[in-house]
Structure formats: C-alpha cells, structure tokens
C-alpha positions in Angstrom: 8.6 -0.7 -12.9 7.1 -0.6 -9.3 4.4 -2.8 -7.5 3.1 -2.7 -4.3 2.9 -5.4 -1.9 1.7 -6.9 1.7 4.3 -8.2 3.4 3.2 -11.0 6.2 5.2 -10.9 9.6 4.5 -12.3 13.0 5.5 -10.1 15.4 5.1 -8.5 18.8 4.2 -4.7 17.6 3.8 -2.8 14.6 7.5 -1.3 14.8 9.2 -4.3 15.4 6.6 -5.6 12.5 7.3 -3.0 10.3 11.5 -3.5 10.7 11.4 -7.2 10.5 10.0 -6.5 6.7 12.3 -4.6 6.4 15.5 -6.6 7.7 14.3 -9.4 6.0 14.1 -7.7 2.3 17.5 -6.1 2.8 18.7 -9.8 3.5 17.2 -11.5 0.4 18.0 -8.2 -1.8 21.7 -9.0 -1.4 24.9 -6.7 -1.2 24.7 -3.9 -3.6 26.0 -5.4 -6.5 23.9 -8.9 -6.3 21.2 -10.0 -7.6 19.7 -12.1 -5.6 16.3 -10.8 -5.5 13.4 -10.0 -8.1 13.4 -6.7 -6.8 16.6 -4.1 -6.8 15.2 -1.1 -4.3 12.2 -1.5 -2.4 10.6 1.6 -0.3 8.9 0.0 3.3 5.8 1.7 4.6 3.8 2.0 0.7 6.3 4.3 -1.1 4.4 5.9 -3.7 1.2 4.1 -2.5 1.2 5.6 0.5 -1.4 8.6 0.5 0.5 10.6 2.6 2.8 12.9 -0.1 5.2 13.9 2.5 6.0 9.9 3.2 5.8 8.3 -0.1 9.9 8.1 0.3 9.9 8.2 3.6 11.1 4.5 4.6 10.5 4.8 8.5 6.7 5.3 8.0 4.3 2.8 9.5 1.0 4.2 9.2 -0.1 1.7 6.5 1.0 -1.4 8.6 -1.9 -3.4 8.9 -2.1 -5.5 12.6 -4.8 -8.7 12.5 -5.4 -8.5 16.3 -6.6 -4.3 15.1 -8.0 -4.7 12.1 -9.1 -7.7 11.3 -11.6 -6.6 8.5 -9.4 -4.3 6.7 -6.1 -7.0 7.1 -8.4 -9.6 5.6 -9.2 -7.4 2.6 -6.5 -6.2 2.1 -4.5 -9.8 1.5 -8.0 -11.1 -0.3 -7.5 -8.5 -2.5 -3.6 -9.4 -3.2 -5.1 -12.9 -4.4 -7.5 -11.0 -6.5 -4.3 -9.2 -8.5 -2.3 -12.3 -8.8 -5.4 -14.1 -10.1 -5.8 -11.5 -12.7 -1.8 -11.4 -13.7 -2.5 -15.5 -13.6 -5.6 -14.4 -16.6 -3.7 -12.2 -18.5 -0.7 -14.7 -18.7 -2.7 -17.8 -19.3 -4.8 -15.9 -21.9 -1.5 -15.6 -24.5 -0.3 -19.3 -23.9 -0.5 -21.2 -27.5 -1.5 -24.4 -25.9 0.5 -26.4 -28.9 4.0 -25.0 -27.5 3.3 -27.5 -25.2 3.5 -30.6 -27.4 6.0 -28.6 -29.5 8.8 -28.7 -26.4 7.6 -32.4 -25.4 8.1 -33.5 -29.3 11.3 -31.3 -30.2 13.3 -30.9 -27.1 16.7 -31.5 -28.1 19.3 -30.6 -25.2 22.1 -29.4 -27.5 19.9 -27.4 -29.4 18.2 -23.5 -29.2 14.4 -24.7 -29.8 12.6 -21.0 -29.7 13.3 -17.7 -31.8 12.7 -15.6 -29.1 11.5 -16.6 -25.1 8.4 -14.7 -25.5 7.0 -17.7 -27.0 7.4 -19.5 -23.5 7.6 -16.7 -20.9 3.9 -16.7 -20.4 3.9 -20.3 -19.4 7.1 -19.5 -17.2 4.9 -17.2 -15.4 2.1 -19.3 -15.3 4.5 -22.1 -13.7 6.1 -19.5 -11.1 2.9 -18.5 -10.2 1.5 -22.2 -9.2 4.5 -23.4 -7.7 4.2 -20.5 -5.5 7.9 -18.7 -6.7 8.1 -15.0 -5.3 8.2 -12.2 -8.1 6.4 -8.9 -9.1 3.4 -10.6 -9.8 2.9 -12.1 -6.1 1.3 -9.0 -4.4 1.8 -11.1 -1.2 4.3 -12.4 0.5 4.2 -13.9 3.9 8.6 -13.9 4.8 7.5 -15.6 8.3 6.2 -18.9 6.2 8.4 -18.2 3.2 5.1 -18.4 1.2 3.2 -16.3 -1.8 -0.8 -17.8 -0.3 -1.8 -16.2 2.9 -3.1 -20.7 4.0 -0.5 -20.9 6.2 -0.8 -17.3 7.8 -4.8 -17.7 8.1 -4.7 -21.2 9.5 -2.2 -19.9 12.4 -4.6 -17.1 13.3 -7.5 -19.7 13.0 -5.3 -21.5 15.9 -5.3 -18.5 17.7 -1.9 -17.0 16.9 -3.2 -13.2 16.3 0.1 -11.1 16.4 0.0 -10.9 12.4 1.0 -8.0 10.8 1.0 -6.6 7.1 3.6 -4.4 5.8 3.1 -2.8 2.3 5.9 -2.5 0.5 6.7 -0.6 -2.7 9.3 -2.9 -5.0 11.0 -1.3 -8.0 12.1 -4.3 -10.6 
C-alpha cells in the first residue's frame, strides 16, 4: 500500500530541504534487510502523487517542495489538510472500537495467557492509541523529522517566533 505524506524540515533552501528528507528517511528505514521503519521504500518529491508523469519515480524532483517563507498559504493548507486525513483515519478507527473490550482486558488480563482469538479485536484501539500518543505510521500524513513530531504545534509555534526557513517535502511511502 502507498500514502503520501508532508515531511517538515528546517532548512536553508529547497534542495538542501528536499535531501535532508531524504537523508533522514534512509536513516530511520534501516539497512536493507531491517525493519526499522513503518515504511520499506519511499519515493521523495510525491512519487505517484506528483502530477508530473515523467517524475512520479523520479526521486531527485523537487517541484512539489513546499517553502513557508514562499508559500505560506498553500504550506499552511497543505499540512491543515494532513490533520484533516489523520482525523478521518482517527473516525474510521474509533468507529469499530467495541467499547466493552476495554473492561474485558482490565477484568481478564492474565499475563501467561493468549486473551483474544484474533488482534483484530484490539487493533483499532492500537491505532487509536498510536495516533494520540503521536507514534509515526501510515496513518500520520505528517511528519515533522526536525521536531521528531506527527502535529505541525511545534513547527507553527517556531515560525510564529519568527523562524520562517520551513519547508515541506511530500513523500510517497509504500508499507
């Protein structure tokens, strides 16, 4: 499966922006044979968002790199609307949570025991969970790698300080 993401980064220019990204998701992929990541390939520049056909694969292409101190309107949007995603995913999760589980696990936990026939009684809880503590998956749709941080607060209070040299980079993640 693929999603596409905005990647946060500080940084002096769109290329050094646009590498940084990508530097930093070849670091937290992992050697080859690791899995050390949500993701196992990722295409920088959009992949197959990008509307350009002859640069959906092309992973040196910037032209969807979105710079603050540019565009604010459209970098604004953009990362408003990659809250708006991971508020739906957050919907459509919380939607198919059977709220007894809950007392079920606090009732019958029993360490040296398997307590559920399958995980897909408790995965939409997991999700829910990773989503609110802010863990970094498929259904993030943001990522800022300078803060380490799925919510854009930390990015928009900087740039409320004054500190414009923010960047976006999408990035298409295959998981």
């Amino acid at each position: 499966m693929h999603v596409l993401q905005w990647i946060a980064v500080q940084s002096d220019n769109k290329d050094m922006a646009f590498r940084s990204v990508k530097a930093y998701l070849e670091t937290a992929m992992g050697s080859e044979y690791s899995y050390a990541s949500w993701y196992d390939w990722f295409v920088t520049g959009g992949g197959r968002w990008n509307p350009n056909p002859d640069s959906q694969y092309n992973d040196d292409d910037q032209s969807m790199v979105i710079s603050y101190e540019e565009e604010p309107d459209l970098f604004e949007e953009r990362v408003l609307l990659s809250m708006e995603s991971r508020k739906a995913e957050f919907d459509s999760y919380a939607k198919d949570i059977n709220t007894d589980i809950i007392a079920k696990i606090i009732s019958d936990y029993n360490p040296r025991e398997k307590m559920f026939a399958s995980f897909s009684e408790l995965y939409p809880l997991k999700k829910i969970i990773d989503m609110v503590y802010g863990e970094w998956d498929f259904n993030s749709y943001f990522f800022d790698c300078h803060n380490d941080s799925t919510t854009p607060v930390y990015m928009f209070e900087a740039i409320d300080k004054g500190t414009k040299n923010w960047y976006i980079v999408p990035v298409d993640f295959h998981f």
